[in-house]
C-alpha positions in Angstrom: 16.7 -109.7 16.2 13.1 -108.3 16.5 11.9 -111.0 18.1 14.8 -111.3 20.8 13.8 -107.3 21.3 10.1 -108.5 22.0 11.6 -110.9 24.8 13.7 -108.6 27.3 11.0 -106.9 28.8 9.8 -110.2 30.0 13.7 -111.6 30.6 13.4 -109.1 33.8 12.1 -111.3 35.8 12.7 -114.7 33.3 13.9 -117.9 34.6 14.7 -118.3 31.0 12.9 -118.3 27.7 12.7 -121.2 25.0 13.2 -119.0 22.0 13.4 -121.8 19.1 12.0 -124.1 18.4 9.0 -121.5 19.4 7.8 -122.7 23.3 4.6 -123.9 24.2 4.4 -121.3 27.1 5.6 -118.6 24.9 7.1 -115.8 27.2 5.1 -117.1 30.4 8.1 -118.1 32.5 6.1 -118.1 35.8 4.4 -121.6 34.9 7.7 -123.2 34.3 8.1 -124.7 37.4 5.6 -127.7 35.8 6.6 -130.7 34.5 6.8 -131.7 31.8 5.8 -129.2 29.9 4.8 -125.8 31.7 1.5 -127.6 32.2 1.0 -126.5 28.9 -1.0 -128.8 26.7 0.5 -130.0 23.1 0.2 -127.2 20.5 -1.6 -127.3 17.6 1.2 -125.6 15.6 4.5 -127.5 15.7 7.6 -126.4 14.1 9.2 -128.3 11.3 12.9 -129.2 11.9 15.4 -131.5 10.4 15.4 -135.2 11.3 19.1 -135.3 12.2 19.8 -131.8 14.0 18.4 -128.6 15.1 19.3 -125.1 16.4 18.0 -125.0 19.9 18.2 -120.8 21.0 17.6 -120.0 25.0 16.8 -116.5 26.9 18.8 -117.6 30.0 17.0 -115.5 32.8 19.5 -116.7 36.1 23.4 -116.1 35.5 24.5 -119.6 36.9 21.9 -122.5 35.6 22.1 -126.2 34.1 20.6 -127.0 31.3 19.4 -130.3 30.2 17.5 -131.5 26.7 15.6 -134.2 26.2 12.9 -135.5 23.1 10.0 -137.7 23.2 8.3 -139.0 20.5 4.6 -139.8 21.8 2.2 -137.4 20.2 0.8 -136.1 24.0 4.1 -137.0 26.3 3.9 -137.5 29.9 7.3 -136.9 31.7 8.4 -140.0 32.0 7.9 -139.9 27.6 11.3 -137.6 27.6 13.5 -141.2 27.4 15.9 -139.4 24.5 18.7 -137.7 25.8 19.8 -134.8 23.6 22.2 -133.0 25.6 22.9 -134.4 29.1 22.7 -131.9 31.9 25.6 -129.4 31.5 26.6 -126.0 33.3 25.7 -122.5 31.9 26.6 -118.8 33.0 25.7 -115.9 31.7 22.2 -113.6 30.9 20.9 -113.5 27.7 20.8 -115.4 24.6 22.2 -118.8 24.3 22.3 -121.3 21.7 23.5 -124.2 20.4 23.3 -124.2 17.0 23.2 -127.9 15.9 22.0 -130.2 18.4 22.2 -133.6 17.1 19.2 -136.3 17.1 20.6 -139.8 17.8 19.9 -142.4 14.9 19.3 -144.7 17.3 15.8 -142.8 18.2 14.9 -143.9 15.1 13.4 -140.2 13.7 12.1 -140.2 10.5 10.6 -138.1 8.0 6.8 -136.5 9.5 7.3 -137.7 12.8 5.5 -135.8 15.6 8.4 -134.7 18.4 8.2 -132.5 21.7 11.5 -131.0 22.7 12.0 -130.7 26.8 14.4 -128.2 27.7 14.9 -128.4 32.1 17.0 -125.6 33.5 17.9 -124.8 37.5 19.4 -121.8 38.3 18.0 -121.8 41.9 18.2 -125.4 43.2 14.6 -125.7 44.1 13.4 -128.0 41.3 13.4 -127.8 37.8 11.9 -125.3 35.1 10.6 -127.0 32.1 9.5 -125.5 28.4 8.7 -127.8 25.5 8.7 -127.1 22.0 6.0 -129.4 19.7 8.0 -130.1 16.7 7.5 -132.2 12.9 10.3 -133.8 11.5 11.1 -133.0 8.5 13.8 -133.7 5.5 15.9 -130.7 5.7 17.5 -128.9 8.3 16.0 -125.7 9.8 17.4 -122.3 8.6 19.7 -121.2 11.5 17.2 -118.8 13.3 18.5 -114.9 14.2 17.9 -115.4 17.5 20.8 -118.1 17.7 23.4 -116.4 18.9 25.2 -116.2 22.3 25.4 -113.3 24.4 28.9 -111.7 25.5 30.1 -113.5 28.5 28.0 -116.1 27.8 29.9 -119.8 28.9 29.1 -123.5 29.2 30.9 -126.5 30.9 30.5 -130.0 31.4 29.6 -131.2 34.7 32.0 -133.8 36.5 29.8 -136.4 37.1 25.9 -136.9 34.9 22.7 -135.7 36.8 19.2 -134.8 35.6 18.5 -130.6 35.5 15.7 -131.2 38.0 17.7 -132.5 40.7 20.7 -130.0 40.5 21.3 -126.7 41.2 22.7 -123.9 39.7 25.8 -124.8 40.4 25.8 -128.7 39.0 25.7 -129.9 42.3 22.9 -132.7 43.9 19.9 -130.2 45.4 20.0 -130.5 49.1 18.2 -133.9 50.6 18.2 -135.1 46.9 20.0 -137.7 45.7 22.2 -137.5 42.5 20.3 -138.2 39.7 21.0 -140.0 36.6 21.0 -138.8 33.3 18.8 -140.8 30.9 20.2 -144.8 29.1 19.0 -143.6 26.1 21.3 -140.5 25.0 22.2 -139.0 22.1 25.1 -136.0 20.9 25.2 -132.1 20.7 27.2 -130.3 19.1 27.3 -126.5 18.0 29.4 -124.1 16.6 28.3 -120.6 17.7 29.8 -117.3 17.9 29.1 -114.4 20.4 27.6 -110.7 19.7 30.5 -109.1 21.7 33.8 -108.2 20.2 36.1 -110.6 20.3 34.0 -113.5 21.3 35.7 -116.8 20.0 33.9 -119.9 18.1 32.8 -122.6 20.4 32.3 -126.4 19.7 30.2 -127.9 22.0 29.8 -131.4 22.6 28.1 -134.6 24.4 27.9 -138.1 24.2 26.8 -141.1 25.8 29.0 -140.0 28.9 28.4 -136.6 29.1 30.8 -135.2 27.4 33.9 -137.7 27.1 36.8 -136.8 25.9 36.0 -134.0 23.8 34.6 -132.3 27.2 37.8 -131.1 28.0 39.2 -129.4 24.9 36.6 -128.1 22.6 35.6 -125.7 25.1 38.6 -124.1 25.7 38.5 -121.7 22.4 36.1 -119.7 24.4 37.4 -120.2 28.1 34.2 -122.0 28.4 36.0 -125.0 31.0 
């Protein structure tokens, strides 16, 4: 948990943090606001993670956001490189840490061993256009060790949003940003799921889900063992 200790001082004023895999930006939440990537440029030390899945872990600075995750697979990816859908756009409330603990990497993206990858994660807490962190990642043959900072903070929830629309064009609240129309989640998307458990007593396992309409039929259920819909 040191590492999650080394992040609230700058969570006091975070739109949110991309905790692992380990962000571009690092703490600097104030340069989120550009796409794709921070305006960061691609880092020279990219974290290994399993071809098939992957722990994504959040500092979630805004108590009402969407959240959105995306992959490309070109080496220096511009935005319109983030054609892989991870985890379609999705409702979150609560500060603090949020993870899901096995986010699933479509076959159909056809990842294979020592592959170059960049993770996009898009959040909007404030409806004014999306915040964007990327994490330069190397596929590898096993699946990463569950990092300490995956865990979920008490009062922490998700929920699947009623109808697909891109992060960027949403606000907090799921809804199309004023004088912007509804946008479309990606063609090309893939499945999430996680099992995670909260630091607070009494916090129940959670399964969430998505697939290639959002969240489909398992939207509406495997939520439910945390109040999460």
């Amino acid at each position: 948990m040191q590492l999650i200790s080394l992040l609230l001082p700058a969570l006091a004023t975070a739109h949110f943090v991309l905790v692992y895999p380990p962000s571009r930006n690092g703490q600097d939440d104030e340069i989120e606001v550009n796409s794709p990537c921070s305006g960061k440029p691609v880092s020279d030390n990219r974290t290994t993670i399993g071809s098939t899945s992957f722990p994504l872990a959040l500092e979630m600075g805004h108590d009402e956001s969407v959240i959105q995750v995306s992959l490309s697979l070109n080496n220096d990816p511009s935005e319109a490189d983030f054609n892989i859908t991870l985890v379609q756009t999705f409702g979150e409330e609560g500060l603090g840490e949020f993870c899901l603990p096995m986010v699933t990497i479509p076959k159909s993206a056809g990842v294979k061993e020592g592959m170059n990858g960049t993770i996009q994660v898009i959040t909007d807490g404030e409806g004014g256009g999306g915040l964007y962190a990327c994490a330069d990642v190397t596929f590898g043959s096993a699946a990463a060790a569950l990092p300490s900072s995956c865990t979920n903070n008490t009062g922490v929830t998700a929920s699947a949003l009623p109808s697909p629309i891109n992060a960027n064009a949403s606000n907090g609240e799921g809804q199309p940003q004023s004088g912007s129309a509804s946008g479309s989640a990606s063609a090309a998307s893939g499945s999430a799921s996680a099992t995670a458990s909260g630091n607070g007593a009494g916090m129940a396992m959670a399964t969430v889900g998505a697939d290639v309409l959002g969240w489909g039929v398992v939207g509406g259920v495997v939520l439910a063992g945390v109040g999460l819909l």
